[in-house]
Chimera marker file (.cmm) of the C-alpha trace (Angstrom):
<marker_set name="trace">
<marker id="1" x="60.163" y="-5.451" z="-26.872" r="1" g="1" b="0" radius="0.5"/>
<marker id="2" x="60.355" y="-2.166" z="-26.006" r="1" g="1" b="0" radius="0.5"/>
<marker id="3" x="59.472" y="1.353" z="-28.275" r="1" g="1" b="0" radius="0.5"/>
<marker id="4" x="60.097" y="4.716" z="-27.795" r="1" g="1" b="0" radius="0.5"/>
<marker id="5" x="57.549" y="7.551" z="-26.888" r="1" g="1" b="0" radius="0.5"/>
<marker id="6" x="58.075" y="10.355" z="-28.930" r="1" g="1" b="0" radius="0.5"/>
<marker id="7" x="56.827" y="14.426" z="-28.072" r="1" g="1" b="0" radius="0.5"/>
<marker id="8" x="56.227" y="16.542" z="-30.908" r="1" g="1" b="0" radius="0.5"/>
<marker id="9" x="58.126" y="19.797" z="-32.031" r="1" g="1" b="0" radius="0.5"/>
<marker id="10" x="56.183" y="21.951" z="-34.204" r="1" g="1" b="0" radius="0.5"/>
<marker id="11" x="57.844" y="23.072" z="-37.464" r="1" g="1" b="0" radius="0.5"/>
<marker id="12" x="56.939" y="26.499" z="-37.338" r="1" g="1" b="0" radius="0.5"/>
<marker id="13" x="57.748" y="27.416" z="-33.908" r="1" g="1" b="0" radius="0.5"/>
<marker id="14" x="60.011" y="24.757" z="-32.300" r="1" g="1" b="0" radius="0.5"/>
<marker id="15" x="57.517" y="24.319" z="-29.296" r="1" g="1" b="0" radius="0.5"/>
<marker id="16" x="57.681" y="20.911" z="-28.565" r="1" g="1" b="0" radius="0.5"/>
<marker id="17" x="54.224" y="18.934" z="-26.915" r="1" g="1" b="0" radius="0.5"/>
<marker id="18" x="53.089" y="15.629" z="-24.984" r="1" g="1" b="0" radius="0.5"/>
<marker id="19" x="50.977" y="14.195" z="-25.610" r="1" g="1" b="0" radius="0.5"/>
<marker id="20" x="50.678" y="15.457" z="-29.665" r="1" g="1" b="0" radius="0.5"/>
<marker id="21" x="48.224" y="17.796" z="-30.516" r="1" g="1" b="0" radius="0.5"/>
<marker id="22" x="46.187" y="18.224" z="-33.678" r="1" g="1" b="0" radius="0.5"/>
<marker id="23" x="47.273" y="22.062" z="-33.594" r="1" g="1" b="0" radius="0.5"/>
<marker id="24" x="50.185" y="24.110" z="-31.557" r="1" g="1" b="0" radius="0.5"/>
<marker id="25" x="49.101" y="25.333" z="-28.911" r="1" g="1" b="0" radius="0.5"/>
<marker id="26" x="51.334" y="27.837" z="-29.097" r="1" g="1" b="0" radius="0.5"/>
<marker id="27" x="51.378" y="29.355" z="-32.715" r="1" g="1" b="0" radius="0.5"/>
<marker id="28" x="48.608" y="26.935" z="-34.455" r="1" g="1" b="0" radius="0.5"/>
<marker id="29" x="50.646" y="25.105" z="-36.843" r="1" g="1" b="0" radius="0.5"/>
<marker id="30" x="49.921" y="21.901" z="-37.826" r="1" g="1" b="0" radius="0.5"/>
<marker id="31" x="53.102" y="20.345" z="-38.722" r="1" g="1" b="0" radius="0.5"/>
<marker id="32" x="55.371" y="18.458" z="-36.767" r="1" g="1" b="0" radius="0.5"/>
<marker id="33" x="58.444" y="16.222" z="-36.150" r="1" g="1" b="0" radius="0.5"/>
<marker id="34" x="58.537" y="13.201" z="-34.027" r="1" g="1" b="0" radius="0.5"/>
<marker id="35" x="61.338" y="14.010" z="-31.027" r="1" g="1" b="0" radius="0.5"/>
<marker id="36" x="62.243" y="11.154" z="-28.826" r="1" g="1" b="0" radius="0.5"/>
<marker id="37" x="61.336" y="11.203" z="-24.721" r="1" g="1" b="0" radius="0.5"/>
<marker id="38" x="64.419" y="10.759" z="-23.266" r="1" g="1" b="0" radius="0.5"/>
<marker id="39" x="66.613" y="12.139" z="-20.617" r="1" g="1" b="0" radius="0.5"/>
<marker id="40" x="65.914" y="13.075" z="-16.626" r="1" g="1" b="0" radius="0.5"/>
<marker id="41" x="63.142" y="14.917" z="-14.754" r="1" g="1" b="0" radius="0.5"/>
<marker id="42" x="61.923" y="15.480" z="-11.358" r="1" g="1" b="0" radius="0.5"/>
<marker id="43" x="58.979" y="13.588" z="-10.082" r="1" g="1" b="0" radius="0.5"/>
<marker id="44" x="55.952" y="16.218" z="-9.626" r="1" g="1" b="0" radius="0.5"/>
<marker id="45" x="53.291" y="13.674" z="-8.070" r="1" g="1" b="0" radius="0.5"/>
<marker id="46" x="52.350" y="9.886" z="-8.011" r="1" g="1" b="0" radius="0.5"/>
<marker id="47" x="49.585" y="7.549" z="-6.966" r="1" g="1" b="0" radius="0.5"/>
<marker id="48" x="48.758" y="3.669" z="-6.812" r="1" g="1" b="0" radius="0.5"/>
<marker id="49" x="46.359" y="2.231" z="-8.964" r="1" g="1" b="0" radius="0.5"/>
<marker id="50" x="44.426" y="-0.712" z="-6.316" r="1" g="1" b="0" radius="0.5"/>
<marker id="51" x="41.669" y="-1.286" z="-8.789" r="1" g="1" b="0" radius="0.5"/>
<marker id="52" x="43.112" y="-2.999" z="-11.017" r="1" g="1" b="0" radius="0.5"/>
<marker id="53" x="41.361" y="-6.101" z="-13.955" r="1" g="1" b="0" radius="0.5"/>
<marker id="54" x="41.237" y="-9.756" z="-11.829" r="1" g="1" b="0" radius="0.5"/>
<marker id="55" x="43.662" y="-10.664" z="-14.445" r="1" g="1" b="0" radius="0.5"/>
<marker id="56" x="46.722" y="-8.735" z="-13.124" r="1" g="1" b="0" radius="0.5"/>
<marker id="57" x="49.277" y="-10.593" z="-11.512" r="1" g="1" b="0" radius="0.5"/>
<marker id="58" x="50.509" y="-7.251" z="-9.574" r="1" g="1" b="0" radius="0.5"/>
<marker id="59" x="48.481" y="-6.017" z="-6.324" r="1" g="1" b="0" radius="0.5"/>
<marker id="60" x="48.744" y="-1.920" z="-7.821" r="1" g="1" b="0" radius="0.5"/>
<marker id="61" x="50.445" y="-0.142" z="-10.382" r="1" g="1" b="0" radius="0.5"/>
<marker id="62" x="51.945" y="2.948" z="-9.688" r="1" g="1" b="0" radius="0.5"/>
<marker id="63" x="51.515" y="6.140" z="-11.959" r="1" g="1" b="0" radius="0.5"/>
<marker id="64" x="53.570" y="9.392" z="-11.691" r="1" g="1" b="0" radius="0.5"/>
<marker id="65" x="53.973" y="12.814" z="-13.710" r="1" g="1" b="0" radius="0.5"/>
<marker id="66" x="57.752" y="13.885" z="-14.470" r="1" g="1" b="0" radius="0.5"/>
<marker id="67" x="58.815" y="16.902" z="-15.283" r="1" g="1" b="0" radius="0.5"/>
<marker id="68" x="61.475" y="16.431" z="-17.742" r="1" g="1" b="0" radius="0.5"/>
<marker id="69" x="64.723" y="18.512" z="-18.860" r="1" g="1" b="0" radius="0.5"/>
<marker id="70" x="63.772" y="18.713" z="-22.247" r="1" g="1" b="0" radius="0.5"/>
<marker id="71" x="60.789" y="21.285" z="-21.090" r="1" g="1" b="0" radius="0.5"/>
<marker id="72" x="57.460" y="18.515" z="-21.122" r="1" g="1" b="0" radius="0.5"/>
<marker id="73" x="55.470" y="16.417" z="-18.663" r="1" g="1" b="0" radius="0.5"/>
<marker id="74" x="54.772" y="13.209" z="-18.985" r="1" g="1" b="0" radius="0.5"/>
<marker id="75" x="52.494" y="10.494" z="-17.370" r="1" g="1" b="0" radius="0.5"/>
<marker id="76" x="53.241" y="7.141" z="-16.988" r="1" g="1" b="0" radius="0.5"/>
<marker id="77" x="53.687" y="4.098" z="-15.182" r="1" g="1" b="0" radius="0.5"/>
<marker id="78" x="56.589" y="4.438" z="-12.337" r="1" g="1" b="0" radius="0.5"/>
<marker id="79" x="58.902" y="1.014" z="-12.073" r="1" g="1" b="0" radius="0.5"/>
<marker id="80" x="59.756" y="1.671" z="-8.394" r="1" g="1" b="0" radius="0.5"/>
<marker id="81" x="59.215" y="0.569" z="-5.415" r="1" g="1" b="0" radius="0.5"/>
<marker id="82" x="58.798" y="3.802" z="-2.896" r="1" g="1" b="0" radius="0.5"/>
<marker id="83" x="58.650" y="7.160" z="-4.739" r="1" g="1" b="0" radius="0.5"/>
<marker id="84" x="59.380" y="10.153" z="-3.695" r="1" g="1" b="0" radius="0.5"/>
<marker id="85" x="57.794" y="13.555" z="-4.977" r="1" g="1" b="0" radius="0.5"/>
<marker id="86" x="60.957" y="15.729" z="-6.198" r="1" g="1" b="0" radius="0.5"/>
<marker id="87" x="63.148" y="12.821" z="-6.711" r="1" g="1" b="0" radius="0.5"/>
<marker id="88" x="65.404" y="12.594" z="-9.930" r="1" g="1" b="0" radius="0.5"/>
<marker id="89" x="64.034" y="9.960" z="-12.558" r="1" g="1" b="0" radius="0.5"/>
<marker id="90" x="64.926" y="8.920" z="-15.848" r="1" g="1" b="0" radius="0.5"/>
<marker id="91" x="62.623" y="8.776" z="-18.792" r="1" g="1" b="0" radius="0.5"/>
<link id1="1" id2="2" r="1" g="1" b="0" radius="0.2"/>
<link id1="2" id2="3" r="1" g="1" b="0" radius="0.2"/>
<link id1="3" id2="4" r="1" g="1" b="0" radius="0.2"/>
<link id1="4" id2="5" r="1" g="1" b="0" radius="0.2"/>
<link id1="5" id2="6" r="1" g="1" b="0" radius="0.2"/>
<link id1="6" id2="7" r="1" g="1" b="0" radius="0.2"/>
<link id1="7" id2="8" r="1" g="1" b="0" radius="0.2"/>
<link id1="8" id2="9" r="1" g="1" b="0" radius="0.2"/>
<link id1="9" id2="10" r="1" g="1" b="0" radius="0.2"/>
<link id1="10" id2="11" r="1" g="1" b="0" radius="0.2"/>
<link id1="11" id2="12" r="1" g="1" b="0" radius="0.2"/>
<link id1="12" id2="13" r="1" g="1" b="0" radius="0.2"/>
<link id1="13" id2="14" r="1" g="1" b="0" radius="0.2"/>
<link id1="14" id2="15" r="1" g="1" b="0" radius="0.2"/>
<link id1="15" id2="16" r="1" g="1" b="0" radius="0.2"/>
<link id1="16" id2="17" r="1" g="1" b="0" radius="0.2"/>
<link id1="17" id2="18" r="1" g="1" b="0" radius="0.2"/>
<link id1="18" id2="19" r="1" g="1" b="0" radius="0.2"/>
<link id1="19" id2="20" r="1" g="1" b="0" radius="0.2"/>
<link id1="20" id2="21" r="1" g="1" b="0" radius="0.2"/>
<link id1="21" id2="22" r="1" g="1" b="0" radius="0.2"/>
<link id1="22" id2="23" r="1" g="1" b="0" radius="0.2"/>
<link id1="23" id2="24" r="1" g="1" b="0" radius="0.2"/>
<link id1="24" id2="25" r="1" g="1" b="0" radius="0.2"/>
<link id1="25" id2="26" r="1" g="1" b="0" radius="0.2"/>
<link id1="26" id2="27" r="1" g="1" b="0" radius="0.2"/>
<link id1="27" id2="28" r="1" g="1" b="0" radius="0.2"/>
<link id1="28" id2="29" r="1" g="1" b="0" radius="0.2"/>
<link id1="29" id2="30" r="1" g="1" b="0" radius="0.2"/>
<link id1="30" id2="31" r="1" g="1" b="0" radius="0.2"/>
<link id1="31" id2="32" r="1" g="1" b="0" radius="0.2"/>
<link id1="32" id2="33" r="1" g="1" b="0" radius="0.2"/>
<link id1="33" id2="34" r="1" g="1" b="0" radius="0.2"/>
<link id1="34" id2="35" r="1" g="1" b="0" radius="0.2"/>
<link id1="35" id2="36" r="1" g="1" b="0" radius="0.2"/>
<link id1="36" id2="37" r="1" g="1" b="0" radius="0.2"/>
<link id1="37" id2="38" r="1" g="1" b="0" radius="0.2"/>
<link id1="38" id2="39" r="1" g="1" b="0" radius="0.2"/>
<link id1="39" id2="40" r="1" g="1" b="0" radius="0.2"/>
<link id1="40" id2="41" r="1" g="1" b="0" radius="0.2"/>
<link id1="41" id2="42" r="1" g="1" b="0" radius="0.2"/>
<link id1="42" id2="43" r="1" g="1" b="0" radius="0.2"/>
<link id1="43" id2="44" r="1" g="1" b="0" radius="0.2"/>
<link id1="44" id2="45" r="1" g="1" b="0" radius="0.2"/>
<link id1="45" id2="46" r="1" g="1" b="0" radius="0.2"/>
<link id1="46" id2="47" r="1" g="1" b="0" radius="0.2"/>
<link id1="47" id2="48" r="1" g="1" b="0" radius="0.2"/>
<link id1="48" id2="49" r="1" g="1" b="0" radius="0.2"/>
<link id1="49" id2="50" r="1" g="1" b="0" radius="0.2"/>
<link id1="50" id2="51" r="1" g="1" b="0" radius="0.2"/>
<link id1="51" id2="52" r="1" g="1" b="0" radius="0.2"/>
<link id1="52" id2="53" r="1" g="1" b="0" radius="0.2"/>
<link id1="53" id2="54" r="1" g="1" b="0" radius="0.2"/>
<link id1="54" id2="55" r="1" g="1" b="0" radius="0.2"/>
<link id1="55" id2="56" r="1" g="1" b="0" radius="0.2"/>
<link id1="56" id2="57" r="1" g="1" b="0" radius="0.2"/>
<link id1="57" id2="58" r="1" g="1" b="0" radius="0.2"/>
<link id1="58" id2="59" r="1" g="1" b="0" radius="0.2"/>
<link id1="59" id2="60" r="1" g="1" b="0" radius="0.2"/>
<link id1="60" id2="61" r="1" g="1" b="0" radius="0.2"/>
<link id1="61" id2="62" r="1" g="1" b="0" radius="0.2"/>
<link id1="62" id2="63" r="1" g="1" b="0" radius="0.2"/>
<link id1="63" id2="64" r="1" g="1" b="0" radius="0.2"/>
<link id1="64" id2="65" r="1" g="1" b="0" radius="0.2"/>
<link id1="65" id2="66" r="1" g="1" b="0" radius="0.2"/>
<link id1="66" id2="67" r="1" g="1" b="0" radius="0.2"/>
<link id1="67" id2="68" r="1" g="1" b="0" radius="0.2"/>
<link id1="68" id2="69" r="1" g="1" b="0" radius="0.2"/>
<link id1="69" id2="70" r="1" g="1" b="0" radius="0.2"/>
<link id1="70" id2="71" r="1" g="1" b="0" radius="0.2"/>
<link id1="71" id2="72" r="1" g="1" b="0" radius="0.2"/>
<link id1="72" id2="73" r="1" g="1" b="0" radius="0.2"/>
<link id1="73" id2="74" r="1" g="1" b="0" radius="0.2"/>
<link id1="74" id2="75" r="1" g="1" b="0" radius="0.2"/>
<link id1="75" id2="76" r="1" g="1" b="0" radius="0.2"/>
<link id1="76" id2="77" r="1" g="1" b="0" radius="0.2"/>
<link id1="77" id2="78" r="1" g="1" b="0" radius="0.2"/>
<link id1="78" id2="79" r="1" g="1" b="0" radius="0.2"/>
<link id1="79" id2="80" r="1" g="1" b="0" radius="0.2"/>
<link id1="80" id2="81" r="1" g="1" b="0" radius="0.2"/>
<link id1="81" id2="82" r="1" g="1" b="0" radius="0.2"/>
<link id1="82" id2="83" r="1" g="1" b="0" radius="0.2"/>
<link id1="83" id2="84" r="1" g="1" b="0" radius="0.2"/>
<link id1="84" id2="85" r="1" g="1" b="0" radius="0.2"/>
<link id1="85" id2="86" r="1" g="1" b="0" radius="0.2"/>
<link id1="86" id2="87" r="1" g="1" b="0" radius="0.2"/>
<link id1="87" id2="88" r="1" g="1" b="0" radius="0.2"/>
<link id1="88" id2="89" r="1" g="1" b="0" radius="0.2"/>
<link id1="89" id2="90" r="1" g="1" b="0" radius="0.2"/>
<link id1="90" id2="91" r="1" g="1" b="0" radius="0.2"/>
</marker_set>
């Protein structure tokens, strides 16, 4: 079953954040509005994860930070087989 990942736009200012914060960081509020992650970004950087629990099935996992049109980053694990730093991905 799979969720959604939701950023966090401040009420006061509009910034939005990922991960959530306990305060702005840009005007200190502490209010805010769940916003869905969702759309395209460009790949920044990514690495492979070889030490991994004996329990995995898979040899690595592969990580990656995208830099995504709606103005965050976000971290997370890449379902790909060869990326490539600058590439378009969807969130």
């Amino acid at each position: 079953m799979a969720g959604t990942v939701d950023a966090a736009r401040c009420r006061a200012c509009a910034r939005l954040t990922y991960p959530t914060h306990y305060y702005c960081p840009a005007c200190g509020g502490r209010e805010f509005e769940p916003v869905p992650i969702e759309g395209e970004g460009t790949l920044l950087t990514w690495t492979r994860v070889h030490a991994l629990p004996l329990d995995y099935e898979q040899r690595y996992i592969t990580l990656g930070i995208v830099e995504l049109d709606m103005g965050i980053r976000a971290t997370g694990r890449l379902e790909m087989g060869d990326p490539a730093i600058g590439r378009r991905e969807r969130a």
